[in-house]
C-alpha positions in Angstrom: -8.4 -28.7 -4.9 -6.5 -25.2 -6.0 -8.2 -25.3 -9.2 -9.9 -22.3 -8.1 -6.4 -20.3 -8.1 -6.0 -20.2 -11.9 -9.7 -18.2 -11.9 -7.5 -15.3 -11.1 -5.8 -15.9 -14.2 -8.9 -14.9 -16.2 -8.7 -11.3 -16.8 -12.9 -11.6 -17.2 -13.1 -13.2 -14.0 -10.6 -11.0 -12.2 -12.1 -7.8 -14.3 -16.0 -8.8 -12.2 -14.8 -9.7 -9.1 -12.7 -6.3 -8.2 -16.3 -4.1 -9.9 -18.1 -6.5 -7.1 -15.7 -5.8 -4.1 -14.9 -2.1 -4.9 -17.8 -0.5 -3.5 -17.8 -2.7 -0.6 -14.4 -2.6 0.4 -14.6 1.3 -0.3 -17.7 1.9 1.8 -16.2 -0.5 4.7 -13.0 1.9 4.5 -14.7 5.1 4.7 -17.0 4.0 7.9 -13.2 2.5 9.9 -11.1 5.4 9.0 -14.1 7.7 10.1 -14.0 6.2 13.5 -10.4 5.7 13.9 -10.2 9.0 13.5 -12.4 9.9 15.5 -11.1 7.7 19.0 -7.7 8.9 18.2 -8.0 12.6 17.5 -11.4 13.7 19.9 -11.5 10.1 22.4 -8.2 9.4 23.1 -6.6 11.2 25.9 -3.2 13.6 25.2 0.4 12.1 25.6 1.7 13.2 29.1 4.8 13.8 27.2 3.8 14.9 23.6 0.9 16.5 24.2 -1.3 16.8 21.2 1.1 16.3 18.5 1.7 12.8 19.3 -2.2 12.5 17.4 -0.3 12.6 14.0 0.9 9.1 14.4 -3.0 8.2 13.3 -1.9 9.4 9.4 2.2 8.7 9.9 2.2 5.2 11.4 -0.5 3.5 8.8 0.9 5.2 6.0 4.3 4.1 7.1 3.7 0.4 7.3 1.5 0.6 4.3 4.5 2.0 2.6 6.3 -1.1 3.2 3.3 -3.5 2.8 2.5 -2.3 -0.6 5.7 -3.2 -1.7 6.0 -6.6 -0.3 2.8 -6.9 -2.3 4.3 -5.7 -5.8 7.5 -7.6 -5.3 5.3 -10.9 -4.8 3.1 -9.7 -7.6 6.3 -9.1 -9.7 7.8 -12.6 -8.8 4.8 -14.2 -9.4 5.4 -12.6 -13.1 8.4 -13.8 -13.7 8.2 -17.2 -12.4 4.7 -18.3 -14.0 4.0 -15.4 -16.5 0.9 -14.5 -15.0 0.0 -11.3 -16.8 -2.7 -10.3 -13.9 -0.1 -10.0 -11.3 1.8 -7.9 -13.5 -1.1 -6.0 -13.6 -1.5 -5.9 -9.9 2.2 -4.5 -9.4 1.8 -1.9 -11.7 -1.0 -0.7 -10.0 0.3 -1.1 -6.6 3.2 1.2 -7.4 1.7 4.9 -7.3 -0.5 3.9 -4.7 2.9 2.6 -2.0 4.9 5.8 -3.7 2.3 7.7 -2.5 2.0 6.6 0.9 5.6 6.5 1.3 5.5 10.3 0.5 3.1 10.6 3.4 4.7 8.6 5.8 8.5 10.9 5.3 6.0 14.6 4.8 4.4 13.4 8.5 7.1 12.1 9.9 9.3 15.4 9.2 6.1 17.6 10.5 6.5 14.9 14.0 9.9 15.8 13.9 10.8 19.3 14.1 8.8 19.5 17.6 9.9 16.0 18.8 13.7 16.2 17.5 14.1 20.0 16.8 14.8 19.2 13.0 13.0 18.5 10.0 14.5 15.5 8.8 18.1 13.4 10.4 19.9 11.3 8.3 19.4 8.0 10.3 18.6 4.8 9.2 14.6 4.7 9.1 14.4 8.0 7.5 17.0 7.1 4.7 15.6 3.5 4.2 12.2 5.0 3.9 13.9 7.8 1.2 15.5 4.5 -1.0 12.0 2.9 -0.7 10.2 6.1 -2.1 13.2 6.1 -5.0 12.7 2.6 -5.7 9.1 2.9 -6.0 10.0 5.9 -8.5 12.7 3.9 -10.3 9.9 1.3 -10.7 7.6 3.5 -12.2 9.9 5.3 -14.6 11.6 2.1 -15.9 8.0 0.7 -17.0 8.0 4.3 -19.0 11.2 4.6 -20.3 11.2 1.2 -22.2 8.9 1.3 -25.1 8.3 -2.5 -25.6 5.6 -3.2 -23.1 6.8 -6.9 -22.0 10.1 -5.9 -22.0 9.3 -3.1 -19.4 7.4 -5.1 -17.6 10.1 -7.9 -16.9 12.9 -5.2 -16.5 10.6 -3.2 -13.8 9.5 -6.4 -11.9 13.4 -7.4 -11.6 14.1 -4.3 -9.9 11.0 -4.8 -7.6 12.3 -7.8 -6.6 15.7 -6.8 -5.8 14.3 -3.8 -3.9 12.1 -6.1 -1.4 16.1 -6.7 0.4 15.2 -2.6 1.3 12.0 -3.7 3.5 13.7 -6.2 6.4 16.4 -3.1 6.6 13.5 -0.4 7.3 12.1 -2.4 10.0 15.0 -3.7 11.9 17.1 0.0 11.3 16.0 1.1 14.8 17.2 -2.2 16.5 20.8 -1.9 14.4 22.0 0.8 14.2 21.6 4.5 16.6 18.7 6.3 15.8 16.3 8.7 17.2 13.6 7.0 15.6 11.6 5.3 18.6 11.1 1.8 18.7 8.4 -0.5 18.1 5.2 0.2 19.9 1.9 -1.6 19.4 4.1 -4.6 17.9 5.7 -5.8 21.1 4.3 -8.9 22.4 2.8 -9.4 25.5 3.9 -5.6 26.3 2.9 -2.8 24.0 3.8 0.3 25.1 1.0 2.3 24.2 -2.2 3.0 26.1 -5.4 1.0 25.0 -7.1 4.5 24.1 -4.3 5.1 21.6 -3.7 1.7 20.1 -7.3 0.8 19.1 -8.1 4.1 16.9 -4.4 3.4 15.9 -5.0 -0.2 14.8 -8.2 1.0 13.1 -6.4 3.4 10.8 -3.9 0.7 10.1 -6.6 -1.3 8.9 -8.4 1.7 7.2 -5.4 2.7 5.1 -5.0 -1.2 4.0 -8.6 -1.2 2.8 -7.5 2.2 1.3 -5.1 0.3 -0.8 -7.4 -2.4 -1.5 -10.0 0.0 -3.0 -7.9 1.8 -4.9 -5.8 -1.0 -6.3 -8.9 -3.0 -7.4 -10.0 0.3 -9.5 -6.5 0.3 -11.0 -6.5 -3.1 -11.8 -9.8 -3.0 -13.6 -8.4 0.0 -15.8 -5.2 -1.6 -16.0 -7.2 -5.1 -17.6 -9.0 -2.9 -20.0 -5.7 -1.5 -20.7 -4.0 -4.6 -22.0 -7.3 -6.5 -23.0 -8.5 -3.8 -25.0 -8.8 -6.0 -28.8 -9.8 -8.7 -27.1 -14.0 -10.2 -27.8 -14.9 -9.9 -24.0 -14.2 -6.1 -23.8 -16.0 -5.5 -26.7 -18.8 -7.4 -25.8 -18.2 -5.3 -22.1 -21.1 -2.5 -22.6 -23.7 -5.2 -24.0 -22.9 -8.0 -20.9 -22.8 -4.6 -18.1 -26.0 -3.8 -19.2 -28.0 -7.1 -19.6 -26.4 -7.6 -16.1 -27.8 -4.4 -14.9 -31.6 -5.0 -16.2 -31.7 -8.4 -14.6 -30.9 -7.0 -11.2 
């Protein structure tokens, strides 16, 4: 019945299916994101209270929760690793990484620019903001482990351990604005039953969400295909790669 799980355990297999569902998923992306943007930054009405500015939330909000998604993802990706060995997912967490660093980097530069209008500072020390900083420094630590150890599967266990042990930092980022004082607001579009954000707002809102985790999809399935050539680089398949592409291309 699950037999069809250990196809994704064939670098081959895995290697055809992300070529097949990049341009997809990336043309898919481009067309939501386009019209997110477009309800939430022309459509949808201003905030009676923030005026304009409020409109950055459409880049802040999805890059914040990708941030966070993005590493459940690698630390899954990194467990899977270590439990079963599964070099794919390894592959998968390494090339999750930059991608969650870098929305996590987005998600902290707009959040500081929402800010300094909203709070009259830059950046506060309160718990969001400094669980989002540890999560940005864990996805560095991640990163620079895998290049500081010079035997590949040694890196690789060492950096999916510390993923792992980072995932404690992603219950803390969410619940930080119900434990502790913070001028971060609250939950908006989450509450159930009762979101406290106008229709207008929440759909283009809900589109970018969905636009930045098709983001992540596309670009994670081009890393991945590098990252297989990467490892399976001796191996018969790859070389044969050009000859099989091609043969491929002239019966379509």
């Amino acid at each position: 019945m699950f037999k069809w799980i250990h196809r994704f355990g064939s670098a081959p297999f895995v290697y055809r299916l992300a070529g097949l569902l990049g341009p997809w998923v990336g043309w898919l992306c481009l067309i939501v994101m386009l019209v997110g943007l477009y309800l939430g930054l022309i459509v949808a009405p201003a905030d009676y209270e923030q005026g304009e500015s409020y409109r950055i939330i459409y880049v802040h909000v999805p890059a914040a929760i990708l941030s966070m998604f993005v590493y459940v993802v690698m630390a899954v990706s990194s467990a899977v690793f270590l439990i079963w060995r599964m070099k794919l997912a390894d592959v998968v967490a390494q090339a999750s990484a930059p991608i969650g660093a870098s929305f996590t980097f987005l998600a902290l530069v707009t959040g500081s620019l929402w800010g300094k209008p909203m709070w009259g500072t830059w950046w506060i020390w309160d718990g969001r903001l400094t669980s989002e900083l540890l999560l940005l420094f864990l996805y560095f630590g991640y990163m620079a482990l895998r290049a500081a150890i010079e035997h590949p599967q040694s890196a690789a266990r060492a950096a999916a351990v510390l993923a792992v042990v980072g995932v404690v930092n992603i219950p803390i980022i969410h619940y930080s604005v119900e434990w502790w004082s913070t001028l971060h607001q609250p939950a908006t579009i989450t509450k159930i039953g009762k979101p406290s954000i106008h229709p207008s707002m929440a759909v283009p809102l809900l589109l970018m969400i969905f636009g930045f985790q098709l983001l992540y999809l596309y670009i994670v399935l081009l890393r991945t295909r590098i990252g297989i050539l990467q490892r399976e680089a001796r191996t018969s398949w790859v070389a044969n790669l050009p000859e099989i592409e091609s043969s491929g291309a002239n019966r379509v």
